[in-house]
VOBA-1610 file (N, C-alpha, C; in pm, whole numbers, padded with zeros to 5 digits, always signed):
BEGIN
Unk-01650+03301-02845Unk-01642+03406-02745Unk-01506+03476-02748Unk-01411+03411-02763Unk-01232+03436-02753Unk-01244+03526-02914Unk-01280+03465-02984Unk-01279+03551-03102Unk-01353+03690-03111Unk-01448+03699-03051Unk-01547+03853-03019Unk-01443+03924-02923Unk-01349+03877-02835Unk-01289+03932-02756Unk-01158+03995-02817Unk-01152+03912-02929Unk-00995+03997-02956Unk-00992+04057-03068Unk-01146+04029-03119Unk-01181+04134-03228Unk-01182+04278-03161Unk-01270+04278-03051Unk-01292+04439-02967Unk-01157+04463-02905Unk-01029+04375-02852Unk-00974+04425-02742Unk-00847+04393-02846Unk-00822+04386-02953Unk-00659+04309-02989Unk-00584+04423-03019Unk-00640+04579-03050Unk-00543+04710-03037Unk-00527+04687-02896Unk-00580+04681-02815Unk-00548+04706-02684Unk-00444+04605-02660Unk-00460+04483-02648Unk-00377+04362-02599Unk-00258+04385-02662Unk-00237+04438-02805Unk-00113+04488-02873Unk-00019+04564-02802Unk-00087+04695-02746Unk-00023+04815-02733Unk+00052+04816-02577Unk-00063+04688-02521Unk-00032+04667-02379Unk+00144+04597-02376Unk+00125+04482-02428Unk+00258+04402-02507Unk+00340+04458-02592Unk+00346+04544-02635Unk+00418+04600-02689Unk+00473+04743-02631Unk+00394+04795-02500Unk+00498+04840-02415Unk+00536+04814-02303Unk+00548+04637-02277Unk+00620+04574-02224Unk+00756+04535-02292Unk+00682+04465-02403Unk+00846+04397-02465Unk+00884+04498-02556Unk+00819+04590-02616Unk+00904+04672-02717Unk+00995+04633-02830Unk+00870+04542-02905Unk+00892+04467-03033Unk+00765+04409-03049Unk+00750+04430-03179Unk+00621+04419-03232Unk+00583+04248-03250Unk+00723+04185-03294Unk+00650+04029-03288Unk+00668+03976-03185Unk+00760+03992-03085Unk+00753+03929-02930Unk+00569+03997-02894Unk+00531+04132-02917Unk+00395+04155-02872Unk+00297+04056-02919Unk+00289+03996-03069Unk+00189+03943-03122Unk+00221+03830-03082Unk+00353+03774-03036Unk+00357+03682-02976Unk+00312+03643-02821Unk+00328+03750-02749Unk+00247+03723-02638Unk+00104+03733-02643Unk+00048+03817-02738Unk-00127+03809-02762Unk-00181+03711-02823Unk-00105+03615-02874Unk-00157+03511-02930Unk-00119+03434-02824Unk-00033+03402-02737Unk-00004+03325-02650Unk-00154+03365-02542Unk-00144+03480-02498Unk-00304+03536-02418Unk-00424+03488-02441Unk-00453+03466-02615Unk-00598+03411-02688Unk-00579+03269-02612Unk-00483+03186-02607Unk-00485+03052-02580Unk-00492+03054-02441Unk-00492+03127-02323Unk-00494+03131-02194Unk-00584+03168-02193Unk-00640+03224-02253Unk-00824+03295-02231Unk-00919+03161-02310Unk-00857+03112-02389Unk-00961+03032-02428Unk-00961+02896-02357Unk-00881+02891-02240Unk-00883+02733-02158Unk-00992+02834-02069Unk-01004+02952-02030Unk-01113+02963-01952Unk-01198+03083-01991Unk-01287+02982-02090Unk-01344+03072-02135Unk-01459+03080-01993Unk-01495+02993-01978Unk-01646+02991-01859Unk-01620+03128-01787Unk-01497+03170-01763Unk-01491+03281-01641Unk-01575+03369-01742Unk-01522+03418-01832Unk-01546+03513-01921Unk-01693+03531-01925Unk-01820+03470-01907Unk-01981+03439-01893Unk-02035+03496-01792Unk-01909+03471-01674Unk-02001+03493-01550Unk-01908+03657-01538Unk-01826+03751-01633Unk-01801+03837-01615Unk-01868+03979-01622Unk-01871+04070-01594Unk-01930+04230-01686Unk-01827+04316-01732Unk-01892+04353-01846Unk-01807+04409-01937Unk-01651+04463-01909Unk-01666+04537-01794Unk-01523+04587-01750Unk-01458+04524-01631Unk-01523+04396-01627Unk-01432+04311-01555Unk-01355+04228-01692Unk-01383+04243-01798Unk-01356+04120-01925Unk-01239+04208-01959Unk-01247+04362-01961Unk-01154+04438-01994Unk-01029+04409-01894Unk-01049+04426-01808Unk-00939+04407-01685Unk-00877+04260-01664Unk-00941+04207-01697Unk-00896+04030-01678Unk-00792+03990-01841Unk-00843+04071-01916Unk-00779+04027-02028Unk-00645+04109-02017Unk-00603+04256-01950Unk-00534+04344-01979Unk-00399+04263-01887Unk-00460+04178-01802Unk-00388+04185-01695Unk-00320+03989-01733Unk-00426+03945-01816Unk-00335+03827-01900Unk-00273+03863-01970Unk-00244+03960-02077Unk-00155+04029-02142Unk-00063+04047-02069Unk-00039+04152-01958Unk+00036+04187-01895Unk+00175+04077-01844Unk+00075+03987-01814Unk+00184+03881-01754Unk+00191+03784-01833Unk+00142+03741-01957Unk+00158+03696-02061Unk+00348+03739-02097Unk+00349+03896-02111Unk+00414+03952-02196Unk+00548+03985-02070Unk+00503+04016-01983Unk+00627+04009-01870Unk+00705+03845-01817Unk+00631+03773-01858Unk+00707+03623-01849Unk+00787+03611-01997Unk+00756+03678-02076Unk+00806+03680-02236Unk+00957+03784-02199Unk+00910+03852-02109Unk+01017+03960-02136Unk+01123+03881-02049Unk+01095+03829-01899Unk+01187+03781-01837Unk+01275+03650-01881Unk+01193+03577-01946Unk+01276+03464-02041Unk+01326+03551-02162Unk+01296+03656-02253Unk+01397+03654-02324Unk+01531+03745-02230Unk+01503+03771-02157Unk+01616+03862-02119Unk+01692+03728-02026Unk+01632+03672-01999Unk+01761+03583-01967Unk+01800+03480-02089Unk+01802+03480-02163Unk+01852+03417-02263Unk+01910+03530-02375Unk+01932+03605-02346Unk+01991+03766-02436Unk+02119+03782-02328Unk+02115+03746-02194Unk+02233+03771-02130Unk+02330+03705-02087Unk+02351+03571-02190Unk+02397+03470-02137Unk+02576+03547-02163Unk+02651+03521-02087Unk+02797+03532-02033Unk+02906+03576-02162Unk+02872+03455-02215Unk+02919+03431-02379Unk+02927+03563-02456Unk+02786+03536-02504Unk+02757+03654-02585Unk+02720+03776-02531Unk+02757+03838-02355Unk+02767+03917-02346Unk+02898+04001-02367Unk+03038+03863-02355Unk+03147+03925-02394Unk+03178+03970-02512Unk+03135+03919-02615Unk+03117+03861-02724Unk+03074+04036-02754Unk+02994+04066-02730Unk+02931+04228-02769Unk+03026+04315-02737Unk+03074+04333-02614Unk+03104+04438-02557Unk+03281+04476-02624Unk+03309+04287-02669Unk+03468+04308-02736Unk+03427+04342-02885Unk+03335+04338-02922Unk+03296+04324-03060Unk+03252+04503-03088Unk+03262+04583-03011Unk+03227+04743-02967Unk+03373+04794-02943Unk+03484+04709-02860Unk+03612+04788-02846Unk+03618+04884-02736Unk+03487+04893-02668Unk+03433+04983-02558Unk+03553+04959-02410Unk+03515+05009-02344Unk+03570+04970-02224Unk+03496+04857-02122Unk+03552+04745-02098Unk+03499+04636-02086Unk+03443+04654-01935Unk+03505+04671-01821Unk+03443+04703-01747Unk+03345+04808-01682Unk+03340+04856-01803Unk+03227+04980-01784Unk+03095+04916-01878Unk+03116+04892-01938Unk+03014+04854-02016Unk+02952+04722-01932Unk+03018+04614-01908Unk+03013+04503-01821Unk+02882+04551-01708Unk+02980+04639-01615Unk+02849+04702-01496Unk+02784+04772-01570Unk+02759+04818-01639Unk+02629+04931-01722Unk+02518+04797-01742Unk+02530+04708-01803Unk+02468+04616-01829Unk+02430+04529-01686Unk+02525+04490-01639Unk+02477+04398-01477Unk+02389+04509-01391Unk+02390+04646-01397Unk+02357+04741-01319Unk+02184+04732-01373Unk+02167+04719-01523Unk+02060+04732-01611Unk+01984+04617-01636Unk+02045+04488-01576Unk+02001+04379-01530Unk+01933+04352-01382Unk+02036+04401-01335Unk+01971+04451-01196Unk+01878+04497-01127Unk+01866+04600-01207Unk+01733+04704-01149Unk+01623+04647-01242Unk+01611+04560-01359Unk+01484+04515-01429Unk+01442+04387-01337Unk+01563+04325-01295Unk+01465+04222-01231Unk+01434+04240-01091Unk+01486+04327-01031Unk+01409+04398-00932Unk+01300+04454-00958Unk+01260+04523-01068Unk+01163+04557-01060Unk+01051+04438-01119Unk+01086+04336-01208Unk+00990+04264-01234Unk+00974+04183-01088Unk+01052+04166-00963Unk+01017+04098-00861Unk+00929+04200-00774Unk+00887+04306-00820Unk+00747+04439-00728Unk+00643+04363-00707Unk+00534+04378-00623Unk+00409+04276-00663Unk+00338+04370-00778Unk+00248+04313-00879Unk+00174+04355-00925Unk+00192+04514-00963Unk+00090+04581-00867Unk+00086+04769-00906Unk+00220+04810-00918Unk+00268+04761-00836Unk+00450+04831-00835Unk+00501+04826-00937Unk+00519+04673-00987Unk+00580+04645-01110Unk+00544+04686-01243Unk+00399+04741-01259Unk+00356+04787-01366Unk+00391+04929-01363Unk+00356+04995-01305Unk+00371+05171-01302Unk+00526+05177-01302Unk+00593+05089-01207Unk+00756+05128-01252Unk+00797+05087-01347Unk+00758+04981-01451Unk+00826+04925-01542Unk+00786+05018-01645Unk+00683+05085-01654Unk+00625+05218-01756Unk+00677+05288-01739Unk+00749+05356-01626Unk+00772+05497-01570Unk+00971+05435-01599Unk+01003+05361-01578Unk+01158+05338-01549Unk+01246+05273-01688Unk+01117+05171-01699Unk+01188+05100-01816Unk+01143+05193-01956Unk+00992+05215-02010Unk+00986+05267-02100Unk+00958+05427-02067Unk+01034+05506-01989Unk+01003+05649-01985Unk+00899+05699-01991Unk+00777+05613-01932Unk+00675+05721-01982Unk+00634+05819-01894Unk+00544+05891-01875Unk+00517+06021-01801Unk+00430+05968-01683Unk+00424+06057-01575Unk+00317+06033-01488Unk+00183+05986-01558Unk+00143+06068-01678Unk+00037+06077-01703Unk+00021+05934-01806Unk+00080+05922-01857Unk+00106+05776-01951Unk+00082+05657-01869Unk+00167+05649-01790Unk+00158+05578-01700Unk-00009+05560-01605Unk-00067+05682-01603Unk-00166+05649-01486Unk-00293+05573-01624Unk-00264+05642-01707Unk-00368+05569-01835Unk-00344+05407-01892Unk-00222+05362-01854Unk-00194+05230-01904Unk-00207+05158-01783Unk-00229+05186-01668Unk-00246+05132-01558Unk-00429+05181-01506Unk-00450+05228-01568Unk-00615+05273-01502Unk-00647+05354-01363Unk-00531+05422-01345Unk-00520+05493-01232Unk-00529+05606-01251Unk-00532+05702-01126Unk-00512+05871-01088Unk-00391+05927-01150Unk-00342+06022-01155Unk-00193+06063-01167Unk-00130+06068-01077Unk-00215+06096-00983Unk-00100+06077-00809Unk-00098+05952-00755Unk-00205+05844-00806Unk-00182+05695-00770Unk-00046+05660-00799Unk-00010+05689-00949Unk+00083+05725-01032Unk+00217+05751-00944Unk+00183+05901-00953Unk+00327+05907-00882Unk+00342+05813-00732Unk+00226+05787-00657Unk+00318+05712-00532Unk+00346+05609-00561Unk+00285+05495-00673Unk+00327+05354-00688Unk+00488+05401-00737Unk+00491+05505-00782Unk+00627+05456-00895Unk+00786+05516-00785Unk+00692+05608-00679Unk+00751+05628-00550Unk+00796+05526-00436Unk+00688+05432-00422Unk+00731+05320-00296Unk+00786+05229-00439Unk+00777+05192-00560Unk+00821+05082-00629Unk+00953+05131-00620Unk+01021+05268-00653Unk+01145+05274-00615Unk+01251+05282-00473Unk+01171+05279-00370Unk+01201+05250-00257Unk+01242+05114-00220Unk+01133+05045-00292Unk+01153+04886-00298Unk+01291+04820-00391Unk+01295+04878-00467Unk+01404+04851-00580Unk+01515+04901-00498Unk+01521+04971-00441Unk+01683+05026-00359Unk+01672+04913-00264Unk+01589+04905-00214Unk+01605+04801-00077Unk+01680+04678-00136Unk+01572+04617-00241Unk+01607+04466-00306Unk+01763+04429-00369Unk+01777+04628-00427Unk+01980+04630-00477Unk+02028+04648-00368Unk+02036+04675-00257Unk+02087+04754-00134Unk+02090+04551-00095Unk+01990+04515-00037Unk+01996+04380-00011Unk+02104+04297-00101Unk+02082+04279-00191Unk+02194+04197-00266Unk+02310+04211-00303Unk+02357+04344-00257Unk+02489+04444-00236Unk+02549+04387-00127Unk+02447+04366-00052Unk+02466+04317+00087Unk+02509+04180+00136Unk+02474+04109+00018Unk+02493+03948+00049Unk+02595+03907-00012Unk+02660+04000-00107Unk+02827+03939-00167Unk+02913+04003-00095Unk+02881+04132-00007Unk+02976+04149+00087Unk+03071+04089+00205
//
């Protein structure tokens, strides 16, 4: 059954993962990680219809590939080798320093959105895509579109505004 599924859906599960992590083997790595979460349940998959199989799989991808992204990004930002870059550039250290904590910041704010939030903003913020990109990789309207990616950034000021707030 897992195999009929990723014969029809594995462009899709690709393209999904791969504009999350934005690398082609972290993607095949989360879609192969997905086949093995779909195949401990396969039974759901029986009692599904067709475009519930679509949606259930898009959305194991999804968070397949956003737990991929949040572990590698915390292991890409460890202290060390962030100094390690920024002296290794000659740049200006404290600018570059907050460019990066600022760019840390606002991703894991946004990976802490529930669900809709976090998807439409992480399309719309992290990989630039358009209203319209966005409402197609999410299965939505274009104006669904624009308000998720509207209150998701409301939320994201609050959550930096909050933690601005607590080292004060």
């Amino acid at each position: 059954m897992v195999a009929q599924l990723y014969e029809q859906y594995n462009r899709l599960m690709l393209h999904i993962a791969h504009g999350i992590l934005a690398d082609v083997s972290l993607a095949e790595d989360a879609v192969s990680e997905s086949l093995v979460k779909m195949m401990r349940h396969q039974e759901k998959f029986q009692q599904m219809e067709c475009h519930q199989i679509k949606a259930y799989i898009v959305n194991i991808v999804r968070t397949t590939a956003y737990d991929m992204n949040k572990q590698h990004s915390k292991n890409t930002h460890e202290p060390k080798e962030l100094l390690e870059d920024i002296a290794d550039n000659n740049a200006d250290l404290l600018h570059d320093l907050t460019a990066k904590e600022g760019y840390a910041s606002i991703l894991n704010a946004i990976l802490s959105l529930p669900d809709k939030l976090r998807d439409a903003a992480y399309f719309f913020l992290v990989h630039g895509m358009t209203h319209e990109e966005v409402a197609r990789a999410c299965d939505i309207s274009v104006n669904a579109s624009k308000k998720r990616i509207f209150r998701a950034k409301a939320r994201i000021k609050e959550i930096i505004g909050g933690r601005g707030g607590e080292h004060e």
